[in-house]
N, CA, C and O of each residue as an XYZ file, in Angstrom:
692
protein
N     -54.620    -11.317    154.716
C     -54.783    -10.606    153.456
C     -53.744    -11.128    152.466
O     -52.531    -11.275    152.614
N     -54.535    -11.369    151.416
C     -52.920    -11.991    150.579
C     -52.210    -10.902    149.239
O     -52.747     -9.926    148.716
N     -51.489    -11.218    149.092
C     -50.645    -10.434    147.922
C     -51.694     -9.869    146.857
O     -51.743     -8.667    146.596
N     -52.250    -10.500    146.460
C     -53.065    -10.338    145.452
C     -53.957     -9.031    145.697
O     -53.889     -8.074    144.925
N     -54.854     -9.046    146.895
C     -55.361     -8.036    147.821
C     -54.668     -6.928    147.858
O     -54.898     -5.901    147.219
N     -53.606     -7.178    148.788
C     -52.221     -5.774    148.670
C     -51.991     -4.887    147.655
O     -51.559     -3.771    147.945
N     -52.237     -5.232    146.337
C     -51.471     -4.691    145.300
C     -52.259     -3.912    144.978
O     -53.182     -4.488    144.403
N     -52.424     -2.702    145.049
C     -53.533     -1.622    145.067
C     -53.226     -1.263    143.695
O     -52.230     -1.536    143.025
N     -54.728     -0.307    143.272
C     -54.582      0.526    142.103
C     -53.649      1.558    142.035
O     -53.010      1.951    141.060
N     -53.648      1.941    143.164
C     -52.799      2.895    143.242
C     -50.924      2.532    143.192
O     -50.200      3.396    142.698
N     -50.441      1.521    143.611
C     -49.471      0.492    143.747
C     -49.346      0.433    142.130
O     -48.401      1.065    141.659
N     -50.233     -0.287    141.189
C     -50.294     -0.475    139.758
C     -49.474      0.492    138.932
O     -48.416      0.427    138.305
N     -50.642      1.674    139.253
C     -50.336      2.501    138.356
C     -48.824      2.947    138.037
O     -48.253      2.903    136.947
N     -47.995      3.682    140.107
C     -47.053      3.701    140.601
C     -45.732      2.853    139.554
O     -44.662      3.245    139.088
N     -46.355      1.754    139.517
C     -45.240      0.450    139.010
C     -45.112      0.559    137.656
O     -43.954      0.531    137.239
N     -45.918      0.667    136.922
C     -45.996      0.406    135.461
C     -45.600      1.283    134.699
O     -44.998      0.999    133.663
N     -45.938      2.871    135.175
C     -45.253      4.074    135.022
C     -43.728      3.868    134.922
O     -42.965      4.015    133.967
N     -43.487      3.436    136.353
C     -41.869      2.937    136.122
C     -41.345      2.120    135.490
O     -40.271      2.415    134.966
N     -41.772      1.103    135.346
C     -41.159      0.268    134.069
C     -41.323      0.134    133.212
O     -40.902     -0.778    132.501
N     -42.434      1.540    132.778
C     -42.610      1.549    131.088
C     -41.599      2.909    131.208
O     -41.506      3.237    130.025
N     -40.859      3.798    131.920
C     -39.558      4.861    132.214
C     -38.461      4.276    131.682
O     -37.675      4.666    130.819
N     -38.534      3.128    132.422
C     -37.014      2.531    132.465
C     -37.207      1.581    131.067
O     -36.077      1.341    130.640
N     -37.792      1.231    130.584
C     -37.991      0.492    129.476
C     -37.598      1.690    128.049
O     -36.784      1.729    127.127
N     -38.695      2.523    128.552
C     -38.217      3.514    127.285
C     -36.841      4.455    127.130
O     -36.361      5.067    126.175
N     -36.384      4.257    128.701
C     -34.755      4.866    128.814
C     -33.580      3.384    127.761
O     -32.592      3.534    127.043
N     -34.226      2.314    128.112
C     -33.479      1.370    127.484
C     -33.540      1.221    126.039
O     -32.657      0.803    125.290
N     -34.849      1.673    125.726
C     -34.405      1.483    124.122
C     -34.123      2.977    123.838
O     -33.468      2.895    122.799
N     -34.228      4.381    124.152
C     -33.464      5.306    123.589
C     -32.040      5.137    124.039
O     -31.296      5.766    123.286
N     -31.546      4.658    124.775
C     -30.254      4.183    124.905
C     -29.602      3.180    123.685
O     -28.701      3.711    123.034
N     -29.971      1.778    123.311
C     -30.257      1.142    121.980
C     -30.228      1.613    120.823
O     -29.485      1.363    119.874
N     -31.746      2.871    121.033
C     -31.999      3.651    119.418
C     -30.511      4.526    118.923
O     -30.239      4.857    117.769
N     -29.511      4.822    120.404
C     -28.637      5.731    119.789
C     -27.401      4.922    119.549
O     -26.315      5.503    119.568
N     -27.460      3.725    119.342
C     -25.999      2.959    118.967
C     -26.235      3.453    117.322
O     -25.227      3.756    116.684
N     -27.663      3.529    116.616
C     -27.856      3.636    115.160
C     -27.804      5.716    115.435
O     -27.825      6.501    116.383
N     -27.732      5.765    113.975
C     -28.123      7.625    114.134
C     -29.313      7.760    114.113
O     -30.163      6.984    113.676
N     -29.441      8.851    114.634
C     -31.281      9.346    115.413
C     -31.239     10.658    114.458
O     -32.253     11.300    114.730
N     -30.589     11.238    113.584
C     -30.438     12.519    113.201
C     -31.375     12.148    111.700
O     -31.583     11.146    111.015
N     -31.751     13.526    111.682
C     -32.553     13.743    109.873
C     -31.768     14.785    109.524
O     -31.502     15.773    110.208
N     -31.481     14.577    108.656
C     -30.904     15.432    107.311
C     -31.297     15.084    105.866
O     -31.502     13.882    105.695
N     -31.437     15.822    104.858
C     -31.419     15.894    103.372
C     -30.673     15.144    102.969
O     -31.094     14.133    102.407
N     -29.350     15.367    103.108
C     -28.854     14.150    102.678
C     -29.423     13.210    102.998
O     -30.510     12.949    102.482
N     -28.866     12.416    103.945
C     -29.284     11.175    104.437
C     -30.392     10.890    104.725
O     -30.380      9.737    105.155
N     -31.313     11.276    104.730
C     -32.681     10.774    105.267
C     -32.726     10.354    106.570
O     -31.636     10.007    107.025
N     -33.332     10.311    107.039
C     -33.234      9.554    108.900
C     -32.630      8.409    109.176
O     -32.667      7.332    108.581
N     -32.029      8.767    110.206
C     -31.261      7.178    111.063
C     -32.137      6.148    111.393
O     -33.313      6.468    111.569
N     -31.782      4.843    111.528
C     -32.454      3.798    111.747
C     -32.989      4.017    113.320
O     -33.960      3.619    113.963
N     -32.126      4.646    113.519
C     -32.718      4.874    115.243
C     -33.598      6.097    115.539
O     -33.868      6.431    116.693
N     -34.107      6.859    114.272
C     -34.775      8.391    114.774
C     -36.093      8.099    115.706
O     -36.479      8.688    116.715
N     -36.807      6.642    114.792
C     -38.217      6.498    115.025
C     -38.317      5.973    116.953
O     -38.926      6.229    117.992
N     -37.591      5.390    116.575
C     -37.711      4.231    117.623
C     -36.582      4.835    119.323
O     -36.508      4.173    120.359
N     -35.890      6.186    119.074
C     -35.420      6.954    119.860
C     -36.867      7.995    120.423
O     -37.360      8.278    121.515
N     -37.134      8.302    119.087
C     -37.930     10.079    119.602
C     -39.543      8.901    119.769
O     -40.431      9.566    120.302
N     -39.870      7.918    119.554
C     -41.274      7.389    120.112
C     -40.759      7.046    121.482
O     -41.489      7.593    122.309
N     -39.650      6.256    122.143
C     -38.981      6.034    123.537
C     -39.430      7.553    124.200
O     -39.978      7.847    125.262
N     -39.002      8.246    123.224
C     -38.449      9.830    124.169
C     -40.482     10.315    124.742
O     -41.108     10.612    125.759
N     -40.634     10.174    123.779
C     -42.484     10.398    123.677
C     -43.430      9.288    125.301
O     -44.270      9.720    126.090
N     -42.910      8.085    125.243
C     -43.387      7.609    125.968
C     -42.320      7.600    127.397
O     -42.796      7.161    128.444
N     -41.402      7.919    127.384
C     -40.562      8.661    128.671
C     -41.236      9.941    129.251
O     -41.578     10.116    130.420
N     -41.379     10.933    128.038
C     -42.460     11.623    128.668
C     -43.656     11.701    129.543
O     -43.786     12.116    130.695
N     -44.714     11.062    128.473
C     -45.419     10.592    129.710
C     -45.746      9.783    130.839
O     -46.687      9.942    131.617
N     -44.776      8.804    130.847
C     -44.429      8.080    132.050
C     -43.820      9.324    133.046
O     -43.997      9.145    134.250
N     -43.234     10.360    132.703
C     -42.843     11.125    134.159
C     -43.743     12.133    134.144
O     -43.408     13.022    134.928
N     -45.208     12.455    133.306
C     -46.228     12.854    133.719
C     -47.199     11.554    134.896
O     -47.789     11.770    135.954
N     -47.058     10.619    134.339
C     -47.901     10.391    134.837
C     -47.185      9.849    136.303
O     -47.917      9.532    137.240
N     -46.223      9.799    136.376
C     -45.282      9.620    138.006
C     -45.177     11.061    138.753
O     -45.210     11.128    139.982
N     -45.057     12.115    137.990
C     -45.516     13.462    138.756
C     -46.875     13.754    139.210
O     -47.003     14.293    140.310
N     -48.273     13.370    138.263
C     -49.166     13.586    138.633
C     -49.787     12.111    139.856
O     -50.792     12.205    140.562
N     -49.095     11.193    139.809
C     -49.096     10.666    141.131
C     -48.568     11.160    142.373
O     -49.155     11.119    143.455
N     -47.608     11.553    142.188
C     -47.510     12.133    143.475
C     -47.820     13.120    143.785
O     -47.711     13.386    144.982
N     -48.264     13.961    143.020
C     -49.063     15.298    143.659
C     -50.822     14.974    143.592
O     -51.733     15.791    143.455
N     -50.883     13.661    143.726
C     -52.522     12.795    143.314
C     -53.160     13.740    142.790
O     -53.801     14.540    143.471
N     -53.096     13.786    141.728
C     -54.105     14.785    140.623
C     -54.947     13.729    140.271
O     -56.100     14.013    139.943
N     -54.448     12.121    140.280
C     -55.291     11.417    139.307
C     -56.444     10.635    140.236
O     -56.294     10.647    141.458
N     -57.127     10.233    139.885
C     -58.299      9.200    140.722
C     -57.408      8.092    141.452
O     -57.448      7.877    142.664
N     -56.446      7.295    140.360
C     -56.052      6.411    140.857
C     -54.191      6.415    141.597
O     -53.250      5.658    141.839
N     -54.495      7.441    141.657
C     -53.153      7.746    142.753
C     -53.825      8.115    144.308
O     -53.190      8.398    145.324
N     -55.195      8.022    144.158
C     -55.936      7.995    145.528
C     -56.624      6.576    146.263
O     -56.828      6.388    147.463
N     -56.942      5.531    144.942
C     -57.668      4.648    144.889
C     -56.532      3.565    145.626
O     -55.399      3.338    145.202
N     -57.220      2.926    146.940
C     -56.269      2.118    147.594
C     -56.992      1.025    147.385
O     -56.796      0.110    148.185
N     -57.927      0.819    146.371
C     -59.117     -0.668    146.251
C     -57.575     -1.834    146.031
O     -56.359     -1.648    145.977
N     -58.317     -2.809    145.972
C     -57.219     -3.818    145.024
C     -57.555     -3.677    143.206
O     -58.521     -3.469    142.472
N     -55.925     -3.969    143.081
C     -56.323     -3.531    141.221
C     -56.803     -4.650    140.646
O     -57.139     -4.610    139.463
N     -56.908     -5.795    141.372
C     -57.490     -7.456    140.802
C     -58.087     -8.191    141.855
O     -57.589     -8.255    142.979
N     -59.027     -8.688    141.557
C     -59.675     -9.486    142.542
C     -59.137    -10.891    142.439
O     -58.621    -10.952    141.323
N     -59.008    -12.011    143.030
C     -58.336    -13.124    142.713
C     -58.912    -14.012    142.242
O     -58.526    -15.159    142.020
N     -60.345    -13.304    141.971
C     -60.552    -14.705    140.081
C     -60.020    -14.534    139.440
O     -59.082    -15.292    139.194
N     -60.297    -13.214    138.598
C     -59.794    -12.312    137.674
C     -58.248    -13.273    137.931
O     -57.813    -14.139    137.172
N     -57.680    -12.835    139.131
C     -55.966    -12.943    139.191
C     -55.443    -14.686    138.816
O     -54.274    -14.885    138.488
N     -56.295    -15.676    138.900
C     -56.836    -16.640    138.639
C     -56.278    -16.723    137.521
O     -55.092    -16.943    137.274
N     -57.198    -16.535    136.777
C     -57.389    -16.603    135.328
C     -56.455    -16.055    134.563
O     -56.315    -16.583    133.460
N     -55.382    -14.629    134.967
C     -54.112    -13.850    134.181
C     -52.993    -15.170    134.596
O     -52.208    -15.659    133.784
N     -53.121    -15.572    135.944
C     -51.814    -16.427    136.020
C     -51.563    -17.585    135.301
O     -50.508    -18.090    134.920
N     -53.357    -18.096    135.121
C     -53.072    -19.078    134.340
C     -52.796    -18.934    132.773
O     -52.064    -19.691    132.135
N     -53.430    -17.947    132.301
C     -53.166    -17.378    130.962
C     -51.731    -17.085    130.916
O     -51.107    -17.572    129.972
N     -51.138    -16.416    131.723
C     -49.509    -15.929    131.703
C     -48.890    -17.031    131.441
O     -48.282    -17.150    130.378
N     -48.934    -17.997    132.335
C     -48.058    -19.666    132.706
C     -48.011    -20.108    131.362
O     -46.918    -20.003    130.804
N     -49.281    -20.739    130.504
C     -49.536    -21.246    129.556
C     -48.802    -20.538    128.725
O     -47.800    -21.123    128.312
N     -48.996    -19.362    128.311
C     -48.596    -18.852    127.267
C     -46.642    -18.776    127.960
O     -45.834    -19.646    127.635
N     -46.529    -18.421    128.237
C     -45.014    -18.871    128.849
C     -44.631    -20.427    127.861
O     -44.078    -20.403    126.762
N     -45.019    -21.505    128.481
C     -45.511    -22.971    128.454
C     -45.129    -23.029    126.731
O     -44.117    -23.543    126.256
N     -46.294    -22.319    125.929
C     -46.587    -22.421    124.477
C     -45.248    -21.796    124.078
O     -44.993    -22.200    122.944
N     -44.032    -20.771    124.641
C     -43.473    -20.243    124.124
C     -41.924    -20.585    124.315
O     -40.970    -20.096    123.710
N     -41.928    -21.454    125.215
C     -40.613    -22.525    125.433
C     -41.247    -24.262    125.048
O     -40.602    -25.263    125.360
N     -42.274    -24.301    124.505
C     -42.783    -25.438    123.957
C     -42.544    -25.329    122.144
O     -42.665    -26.116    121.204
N     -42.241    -24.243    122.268
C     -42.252    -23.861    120.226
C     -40.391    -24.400    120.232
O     -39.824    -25.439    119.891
N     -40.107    -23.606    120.576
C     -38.559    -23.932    120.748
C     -38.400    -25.523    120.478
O     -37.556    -26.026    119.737
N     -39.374    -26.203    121.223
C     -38.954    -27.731    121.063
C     -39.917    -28.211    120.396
O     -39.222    -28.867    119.619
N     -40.712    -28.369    120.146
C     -41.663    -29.304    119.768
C     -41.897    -28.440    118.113
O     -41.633    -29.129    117.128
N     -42.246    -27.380    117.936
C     -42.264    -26.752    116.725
C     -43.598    -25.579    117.403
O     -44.174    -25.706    118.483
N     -43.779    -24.618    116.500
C     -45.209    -23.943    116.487
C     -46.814    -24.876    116.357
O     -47.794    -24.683    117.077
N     -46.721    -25.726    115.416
C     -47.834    -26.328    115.001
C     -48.451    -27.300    116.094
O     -49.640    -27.370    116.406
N     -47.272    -28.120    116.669
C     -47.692    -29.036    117.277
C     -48.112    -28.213    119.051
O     -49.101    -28.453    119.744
N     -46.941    -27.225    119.359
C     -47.340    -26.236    120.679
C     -48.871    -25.762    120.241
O     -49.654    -25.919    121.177
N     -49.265    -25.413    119.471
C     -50.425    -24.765    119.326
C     -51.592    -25.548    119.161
O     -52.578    -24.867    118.878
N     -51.819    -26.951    119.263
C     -52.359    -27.937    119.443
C     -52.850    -28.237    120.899
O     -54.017    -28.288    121.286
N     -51.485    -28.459    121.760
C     -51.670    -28.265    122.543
C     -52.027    -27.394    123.929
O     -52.550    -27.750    124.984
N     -51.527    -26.120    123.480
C     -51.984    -24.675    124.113
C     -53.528    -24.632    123.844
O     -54.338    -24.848    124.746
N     -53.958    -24.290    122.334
C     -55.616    -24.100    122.178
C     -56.340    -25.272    123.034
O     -57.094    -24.841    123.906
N     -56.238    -26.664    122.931
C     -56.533    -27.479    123.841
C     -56.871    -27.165    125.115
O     -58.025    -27.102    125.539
N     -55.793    -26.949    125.784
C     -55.651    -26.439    127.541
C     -56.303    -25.372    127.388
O     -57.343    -25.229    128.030
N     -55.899    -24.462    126.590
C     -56.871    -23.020    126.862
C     -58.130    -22.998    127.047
O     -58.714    -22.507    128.013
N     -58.804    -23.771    125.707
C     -60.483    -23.449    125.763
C     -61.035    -24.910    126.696
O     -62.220    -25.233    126.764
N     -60.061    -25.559    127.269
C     -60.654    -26.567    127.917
C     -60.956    -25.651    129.058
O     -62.128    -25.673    129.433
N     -60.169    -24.879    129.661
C     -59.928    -24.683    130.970
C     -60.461    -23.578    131.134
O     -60.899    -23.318    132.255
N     -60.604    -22.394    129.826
C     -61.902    -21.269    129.981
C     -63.263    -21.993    129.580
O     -64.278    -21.965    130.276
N     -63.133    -22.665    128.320
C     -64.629    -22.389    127.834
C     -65.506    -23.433    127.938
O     -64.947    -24.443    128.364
N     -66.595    -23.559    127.723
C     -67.924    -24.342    128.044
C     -67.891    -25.348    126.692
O     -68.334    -26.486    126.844
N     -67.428    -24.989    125.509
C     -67.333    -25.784    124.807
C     -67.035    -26.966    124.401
O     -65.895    -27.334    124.687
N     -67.861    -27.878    123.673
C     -67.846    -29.507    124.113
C     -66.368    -29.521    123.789
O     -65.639    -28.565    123.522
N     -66.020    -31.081    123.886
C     -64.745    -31.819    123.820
C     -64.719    -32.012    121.713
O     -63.590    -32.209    121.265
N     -65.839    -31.948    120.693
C     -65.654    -31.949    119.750
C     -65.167    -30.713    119.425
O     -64.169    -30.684    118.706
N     -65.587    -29.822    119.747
C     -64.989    -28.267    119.073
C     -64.097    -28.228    119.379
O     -63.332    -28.105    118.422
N     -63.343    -28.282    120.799
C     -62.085    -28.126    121.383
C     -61.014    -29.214    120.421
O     -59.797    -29.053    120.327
N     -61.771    -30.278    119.790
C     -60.415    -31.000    119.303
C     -60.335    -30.764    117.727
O     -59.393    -30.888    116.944
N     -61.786    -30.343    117.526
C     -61.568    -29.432    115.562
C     -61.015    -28.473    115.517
O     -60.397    -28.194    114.490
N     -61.029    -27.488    116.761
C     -60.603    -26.116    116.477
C     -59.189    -25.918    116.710
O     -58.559    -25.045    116.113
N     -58.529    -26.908    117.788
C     -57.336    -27.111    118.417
C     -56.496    -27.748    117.159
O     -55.276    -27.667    117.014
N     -57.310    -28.318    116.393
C     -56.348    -29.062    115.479
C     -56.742    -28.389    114.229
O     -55.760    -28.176    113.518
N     -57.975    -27.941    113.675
C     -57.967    -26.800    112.194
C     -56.848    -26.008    112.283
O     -55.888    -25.983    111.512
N     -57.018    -25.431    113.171
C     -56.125    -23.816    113.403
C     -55.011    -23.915    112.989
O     -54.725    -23.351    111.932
N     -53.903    -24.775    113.805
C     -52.591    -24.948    113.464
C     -51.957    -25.493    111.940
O     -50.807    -25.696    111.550
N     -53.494    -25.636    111.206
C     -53.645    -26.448    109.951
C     -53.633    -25.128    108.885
O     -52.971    -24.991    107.856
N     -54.486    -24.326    109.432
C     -54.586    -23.072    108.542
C     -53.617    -22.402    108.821
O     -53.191    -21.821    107.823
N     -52.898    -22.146    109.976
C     -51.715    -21.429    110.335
C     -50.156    -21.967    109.258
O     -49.077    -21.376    109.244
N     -50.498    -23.135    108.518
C     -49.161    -23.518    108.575
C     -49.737    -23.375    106.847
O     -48.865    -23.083    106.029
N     -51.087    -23.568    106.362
C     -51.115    -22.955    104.937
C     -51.041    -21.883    104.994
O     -50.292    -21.286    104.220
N     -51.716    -21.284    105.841
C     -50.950    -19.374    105.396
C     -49.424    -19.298    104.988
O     -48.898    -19.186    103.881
N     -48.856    -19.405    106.351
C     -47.327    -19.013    106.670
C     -46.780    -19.861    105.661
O     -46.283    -19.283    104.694
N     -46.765    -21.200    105.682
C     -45.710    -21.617    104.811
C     -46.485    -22.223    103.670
O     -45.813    -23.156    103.231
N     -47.099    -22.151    103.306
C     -47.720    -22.824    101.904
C     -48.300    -21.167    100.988
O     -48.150    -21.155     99.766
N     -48.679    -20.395    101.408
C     -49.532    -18.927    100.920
C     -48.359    -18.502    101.252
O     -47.458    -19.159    100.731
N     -47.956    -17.492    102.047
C     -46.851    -16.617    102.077
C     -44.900    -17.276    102.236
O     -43.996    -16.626    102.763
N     -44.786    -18.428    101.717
C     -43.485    -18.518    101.892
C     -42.670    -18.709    103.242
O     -41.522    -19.149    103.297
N     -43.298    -18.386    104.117
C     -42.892    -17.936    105.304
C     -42.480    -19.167    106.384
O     -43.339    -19.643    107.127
N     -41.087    -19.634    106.397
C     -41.416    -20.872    107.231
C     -41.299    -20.708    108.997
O     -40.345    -20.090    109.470
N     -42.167    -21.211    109.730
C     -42.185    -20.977    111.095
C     -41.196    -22.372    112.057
O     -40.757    -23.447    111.649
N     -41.158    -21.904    113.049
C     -40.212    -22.983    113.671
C     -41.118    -24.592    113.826
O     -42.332    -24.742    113.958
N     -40.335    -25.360    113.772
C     -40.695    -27.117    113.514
C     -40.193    -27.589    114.800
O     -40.860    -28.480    115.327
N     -39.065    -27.140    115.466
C     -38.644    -27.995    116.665
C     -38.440    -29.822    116.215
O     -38.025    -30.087    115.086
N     -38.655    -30.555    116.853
C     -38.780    -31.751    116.330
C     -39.140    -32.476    115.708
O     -38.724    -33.615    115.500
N     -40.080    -31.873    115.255
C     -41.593    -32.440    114.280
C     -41.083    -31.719    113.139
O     -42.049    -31.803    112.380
N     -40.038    -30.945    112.403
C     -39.538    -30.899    111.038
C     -39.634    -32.137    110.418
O     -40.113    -32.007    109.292
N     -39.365    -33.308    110.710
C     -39.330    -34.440    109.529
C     -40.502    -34.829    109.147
O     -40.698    -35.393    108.071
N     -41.618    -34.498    110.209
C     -43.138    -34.904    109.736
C     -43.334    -34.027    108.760
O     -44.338    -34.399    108.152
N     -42.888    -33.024    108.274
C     -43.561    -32.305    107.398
C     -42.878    -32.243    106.351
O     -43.050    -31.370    105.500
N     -41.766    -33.422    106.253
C     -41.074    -33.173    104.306
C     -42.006    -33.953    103.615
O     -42.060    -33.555    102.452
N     -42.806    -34.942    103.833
C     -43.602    -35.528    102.873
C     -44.492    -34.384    102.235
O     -44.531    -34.182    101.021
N     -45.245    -33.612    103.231
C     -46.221    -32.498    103.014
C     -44.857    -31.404    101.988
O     -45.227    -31.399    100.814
N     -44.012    -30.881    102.096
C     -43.361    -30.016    101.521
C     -42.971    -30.947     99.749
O     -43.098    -30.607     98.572
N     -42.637    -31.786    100.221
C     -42.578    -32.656     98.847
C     -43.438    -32.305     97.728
O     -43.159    -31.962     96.579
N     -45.000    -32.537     98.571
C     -46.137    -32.102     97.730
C     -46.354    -30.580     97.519
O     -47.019    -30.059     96.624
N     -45.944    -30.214     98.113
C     -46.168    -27.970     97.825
C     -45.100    -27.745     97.258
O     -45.138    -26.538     97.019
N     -43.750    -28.324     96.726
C     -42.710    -27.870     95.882
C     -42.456    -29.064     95.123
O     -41.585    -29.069     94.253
């Protein structure tokens, strides 16, 4: 039986509960380095929102870890597996990649990672010929970079490939 198998619905639920607990203990911990208080005067602390939504989803993370263990819920009974290993297939490879695309921006830039990510992606899900995969792989990152930095100002990371694009900036300023 392999890992994948093992990891029950019931196992899932168990887990995620908890580390969406401990996640929301960490940022109301965070939210209170800022003030969490409302007053007239002052208007709310930078930390009110982002403390009392933590506090909100702490909540029901220890509903839903109480009503597991007293199995009120379907899936605090359900011992199926929570993924079958296509399905599990297909998240690892989606996870990896996108991992991949996100220590690939760092170096190479956004434009050029995203060239290569859409590439691998729809090669490796979709049915679509080798022409779409290389218009769409290469439009995209084209329209992405007139939005962000040509329409909204907005410049995104270049990694190495910054010098390819002063000729192009030359021409937009």
């Amino acid at each position: 039986m392999s890992l994948v198998s093992k990891f029950t619905v019931k196992k899932a639920e168990i887990t995620v509960a908890v580390i969406l607990a401990l996640s929301s203990l960490a940022l109301m911990i965070k939210s209170m380095e800022n003030r969490i208080t409302w007053n007239t005067e002052e208007n709310m602390g930078a930390g009110f929102l982002p403390f009392y939504l933590s506090l909100g989803m702490l909540i029901c993370c220890v509903l839903v870890i109480i009503n597991f263990f007293l199995k009120r819920t379907p899936q605090s009974k359900d011992e199926s597996p929570f993924i079958d290993p296509e399905a599990f297939k297909f998240v690892s490879v989606t996870l990896i990649s996108l991992i991949v695309l996100v220590f690939a921006i760092g170096y190479l830039g956004i434009y050029f990672s995203l060239i290569f990510f859409l590439a691998f992606y729809l090669r490796y899900f979709s049915e679509k010929s080798v022409l779409f995969i290389t218009l769409f792989s290469l439009i995209t990152p084209v329209l992405t970079f007139l939005f962000f930095e040509w329409l909204l100002k907005i410049p995104l990371p270049q990694g190495i490939s910054e010098p390819l694009f002063y000729p192009v900036y030359d021409f937009m300023y």
